[in-house]
DRENZA-443785 format. One line per 3 residues: their letters; for each residue x, z, y of C-alpha. Coordinates in steps of 0.001 Angstrom, whole numbers, plus 524288, in hexadecimal, padded with zeros to 5 digits. Example, Ala and Ser with C-alpha at 12.3 -4.5 7.8 and 13.67 -1.06 7.14 Angstrom:
// residues 2
as	8300C:81E78:7EE6C ~ 83566:81BE4:7FBDC
This chain:
// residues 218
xxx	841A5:79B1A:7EF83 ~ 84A6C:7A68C:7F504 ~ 83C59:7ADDB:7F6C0
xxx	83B4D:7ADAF:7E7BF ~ 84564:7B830:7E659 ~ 83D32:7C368:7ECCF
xxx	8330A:7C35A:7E36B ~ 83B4D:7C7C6:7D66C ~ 84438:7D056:7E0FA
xxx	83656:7D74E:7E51A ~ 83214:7D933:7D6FD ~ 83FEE:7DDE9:7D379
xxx	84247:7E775:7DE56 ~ 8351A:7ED07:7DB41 ~ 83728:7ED1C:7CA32
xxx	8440E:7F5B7:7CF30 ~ 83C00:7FFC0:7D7A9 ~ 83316:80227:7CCBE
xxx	83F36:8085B:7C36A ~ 84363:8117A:7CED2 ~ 83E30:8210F:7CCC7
xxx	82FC7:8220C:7D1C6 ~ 83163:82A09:7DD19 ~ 8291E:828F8:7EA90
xxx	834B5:8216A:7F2B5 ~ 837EE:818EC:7E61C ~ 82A6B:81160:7E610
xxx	82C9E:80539:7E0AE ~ 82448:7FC64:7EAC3 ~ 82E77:8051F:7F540
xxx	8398D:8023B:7EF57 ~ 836D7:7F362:7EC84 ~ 832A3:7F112:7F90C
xxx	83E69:7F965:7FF7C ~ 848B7:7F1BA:7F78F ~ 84255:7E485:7FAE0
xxx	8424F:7E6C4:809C2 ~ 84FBC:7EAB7:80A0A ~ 8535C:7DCC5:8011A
xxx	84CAE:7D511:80A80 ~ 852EC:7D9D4:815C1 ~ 85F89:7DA89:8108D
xxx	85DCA:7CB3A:80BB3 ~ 85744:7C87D:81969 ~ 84B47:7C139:8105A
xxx	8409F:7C1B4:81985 ~ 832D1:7C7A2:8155E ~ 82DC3:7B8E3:814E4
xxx	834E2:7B541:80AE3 ~ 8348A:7C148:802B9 ~ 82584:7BF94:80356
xxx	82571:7B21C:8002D ~ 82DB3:7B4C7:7F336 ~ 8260C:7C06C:7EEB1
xxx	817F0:7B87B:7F1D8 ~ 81413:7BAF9:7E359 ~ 814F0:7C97A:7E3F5
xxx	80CFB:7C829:7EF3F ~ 80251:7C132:7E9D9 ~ 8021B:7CAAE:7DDE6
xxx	7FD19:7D4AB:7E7E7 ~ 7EF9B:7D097:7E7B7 ~ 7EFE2:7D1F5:7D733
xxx	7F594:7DF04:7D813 ~ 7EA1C:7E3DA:7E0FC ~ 7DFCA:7DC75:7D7C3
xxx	7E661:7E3C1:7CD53 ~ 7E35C:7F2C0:7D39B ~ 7D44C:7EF7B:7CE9C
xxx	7D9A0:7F176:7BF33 ~ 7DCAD:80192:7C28D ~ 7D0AD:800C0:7CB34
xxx	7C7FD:7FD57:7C08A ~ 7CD54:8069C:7B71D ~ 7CC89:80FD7:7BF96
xxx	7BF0D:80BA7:7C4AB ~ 7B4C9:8180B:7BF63 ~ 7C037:8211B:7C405
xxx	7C0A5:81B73:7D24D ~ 7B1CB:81887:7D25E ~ 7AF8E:82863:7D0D7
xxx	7B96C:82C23:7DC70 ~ 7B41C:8214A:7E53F ~ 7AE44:829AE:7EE7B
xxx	7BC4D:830F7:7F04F ~ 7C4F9:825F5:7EFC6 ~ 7BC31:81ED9:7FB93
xxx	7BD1F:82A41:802AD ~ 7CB9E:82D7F:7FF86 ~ 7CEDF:81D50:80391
xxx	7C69D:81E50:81138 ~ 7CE11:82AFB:814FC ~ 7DA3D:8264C:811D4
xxx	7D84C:81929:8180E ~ 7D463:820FD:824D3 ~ 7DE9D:828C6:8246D
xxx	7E965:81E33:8236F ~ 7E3AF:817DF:82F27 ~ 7E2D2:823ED:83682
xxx	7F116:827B0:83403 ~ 7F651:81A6F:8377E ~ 7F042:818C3:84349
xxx	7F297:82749:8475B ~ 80099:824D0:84567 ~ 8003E:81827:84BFF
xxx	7FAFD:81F58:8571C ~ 80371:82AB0:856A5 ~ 81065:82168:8560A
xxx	809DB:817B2:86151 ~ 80BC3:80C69:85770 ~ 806DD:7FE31:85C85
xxx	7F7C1:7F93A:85586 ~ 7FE72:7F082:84B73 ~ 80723:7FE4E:8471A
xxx	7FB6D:807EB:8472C ~ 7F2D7:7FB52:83EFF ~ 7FDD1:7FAE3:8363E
xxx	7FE57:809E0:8319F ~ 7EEB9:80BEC:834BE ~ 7EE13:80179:8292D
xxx	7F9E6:80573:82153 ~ 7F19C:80A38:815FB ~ 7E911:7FDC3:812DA
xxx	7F053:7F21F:80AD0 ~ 7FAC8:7E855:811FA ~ 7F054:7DE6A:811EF
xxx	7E4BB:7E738:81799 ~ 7EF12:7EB66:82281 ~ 7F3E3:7DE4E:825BE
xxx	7E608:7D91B:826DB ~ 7E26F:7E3F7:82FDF ~ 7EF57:7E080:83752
xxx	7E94F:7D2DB:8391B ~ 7DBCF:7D8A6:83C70 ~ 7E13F:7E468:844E7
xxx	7ECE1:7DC7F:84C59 ~ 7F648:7E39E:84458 ~ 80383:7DF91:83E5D
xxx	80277:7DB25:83178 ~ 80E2D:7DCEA:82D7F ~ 81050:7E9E9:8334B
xxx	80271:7EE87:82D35 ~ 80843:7E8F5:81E7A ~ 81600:7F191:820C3
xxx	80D75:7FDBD:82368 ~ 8043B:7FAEE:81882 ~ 80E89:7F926:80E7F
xxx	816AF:804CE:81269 ~ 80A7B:80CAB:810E6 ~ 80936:808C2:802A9
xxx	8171A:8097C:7FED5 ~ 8175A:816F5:80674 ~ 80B82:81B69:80021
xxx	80EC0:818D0:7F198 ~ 81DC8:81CCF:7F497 ~ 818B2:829AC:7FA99
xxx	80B2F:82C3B:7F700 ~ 80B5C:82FD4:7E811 ~ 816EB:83AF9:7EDCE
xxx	80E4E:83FED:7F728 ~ 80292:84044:7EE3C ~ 80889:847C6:7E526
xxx	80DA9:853F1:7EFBB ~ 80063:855FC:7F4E6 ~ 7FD3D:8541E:7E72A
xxx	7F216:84ADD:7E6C1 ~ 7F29C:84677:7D8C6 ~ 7E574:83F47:7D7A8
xxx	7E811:8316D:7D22F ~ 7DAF2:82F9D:7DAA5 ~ 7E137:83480:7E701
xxx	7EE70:82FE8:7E675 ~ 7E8CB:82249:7E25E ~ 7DFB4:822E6:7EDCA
xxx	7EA56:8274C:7F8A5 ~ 7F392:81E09:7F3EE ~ 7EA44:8127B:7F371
xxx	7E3E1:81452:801CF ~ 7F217:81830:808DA ~ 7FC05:80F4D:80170
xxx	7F3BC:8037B:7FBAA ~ 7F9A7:7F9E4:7F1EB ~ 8061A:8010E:7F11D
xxx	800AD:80FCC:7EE7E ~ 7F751:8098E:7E5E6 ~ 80198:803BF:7DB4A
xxx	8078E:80FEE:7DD1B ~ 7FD37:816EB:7D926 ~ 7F949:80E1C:7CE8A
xxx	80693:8142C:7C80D ~ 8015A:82176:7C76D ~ 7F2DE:81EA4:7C1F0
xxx	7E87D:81502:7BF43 ~ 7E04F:81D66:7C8E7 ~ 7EA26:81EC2:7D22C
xxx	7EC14:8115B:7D44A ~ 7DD0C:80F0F:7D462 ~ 7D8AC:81816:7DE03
xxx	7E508:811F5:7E618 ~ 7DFE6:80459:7E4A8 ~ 7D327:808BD:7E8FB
xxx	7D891:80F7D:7F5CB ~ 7E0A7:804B4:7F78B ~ 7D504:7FBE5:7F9DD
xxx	7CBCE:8068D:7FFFC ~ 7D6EF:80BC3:809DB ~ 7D9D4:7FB95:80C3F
xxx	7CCC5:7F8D8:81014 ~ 7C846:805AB:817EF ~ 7D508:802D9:81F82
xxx	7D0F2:7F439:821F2 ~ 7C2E4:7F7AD:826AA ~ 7C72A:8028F:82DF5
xxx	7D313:7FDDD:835F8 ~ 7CBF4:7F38A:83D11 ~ 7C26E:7FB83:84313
xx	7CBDA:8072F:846CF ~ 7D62B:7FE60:84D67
């Protein structure tokens, strides 16, 4: 019943990060998850058991993605014009994330299960963990780098938009969705509708040019 605990703590930690000043290092999915790590190792609860007690949040997950489609539709005539652009925009980007993770897995002479893990940093925790499985990856070590390239993309991404000023709730919704997945694409969903449209649509696009393009490059 201890497990129980984790699930109000998890809620709480992330109701408190929401109140702190919206700055790019104060992102509330950062700071929740940074102040959770450092309780569990400072209890010594192991990840087991903090899973176990937070298994409802978990299973709200697959809601939450259903519920991208109510932007999507609203958004529908908008995205239908720029579908040409956004395919193009969520093949390049997907290409390019590959390409840069397995240059740098190269470049550092990181072992097959690293270089998997950053070439498929960009697609969703579940798309890299099932290419993991496919690829004779780590599965765990594929989830850490997809996760840290969501909360690094919508910690740092809306920042970096704005200095080489891309302002184009098209663009910014596109970039965030194809290089930081679930994660960028809430985050976008707090700037516009269209934002967080275009996101969930690059989300999915970038997710599955990743998955049909990794096997056949590795």
């Amino acid at each position: 019943m201890a497990e129980l605990i984790w699930l109000p703590v998890t809620a709480a930690a992330y109701a408190l990060a929401l109140k702190l000043p919206r700055r790019p290092l104060f992102n509330p999915t950062l700071v929740a998850m940074a102040a959770l790590i450092a309780t569990l190792l400072a209890t010594g609860v192991p990840y087991a058991s903090y899973a176990e007690g937070t298994s409802p949040l978990t299973a709200l997950l697959g809601p939450a993605v259903v519920a991208l489609a109510v932007p999507l539709h609203r958004e529908r005539e908008t995205l239908r014009r720029h579908a040409p652009t956004i395919a193009v925009g969520a093949a390049t980007g997907a290409a390019c994330a590959i390409a840069v993770g397995a240059a740098a897995a190269a470049v550092m002479h990181l072992a097959p299960a690293w270089g998997l893990a950053l070439a498929s940093r960009s697609a969703t925790a579940p798309i890299s963990i099932a290419l993991a499985g496919e690829l004779h990856g780590v599965a765990a070590l594929s989830a850490v780098f997809s996760i840290l390239a969501g909360v690094a993309g919508a910690t740092l991404g809306p920042r970096w938009l704005d200095l080489v000023r891309v302002h184009h709730p098209l663009a910014r919704g596109l970039a965030h969705g194809v290089a930081s997945h679930g994660i960028g694409t809430a985050r976008m969903l707090d700037e516009t509708r269209l934002a967080g449209a275009t996101a969930a649509v690059g989300m999915a696009l970038g997710g599955v040019l990743v998955a049909l393009a990794l096997p056949l490059l590795w």
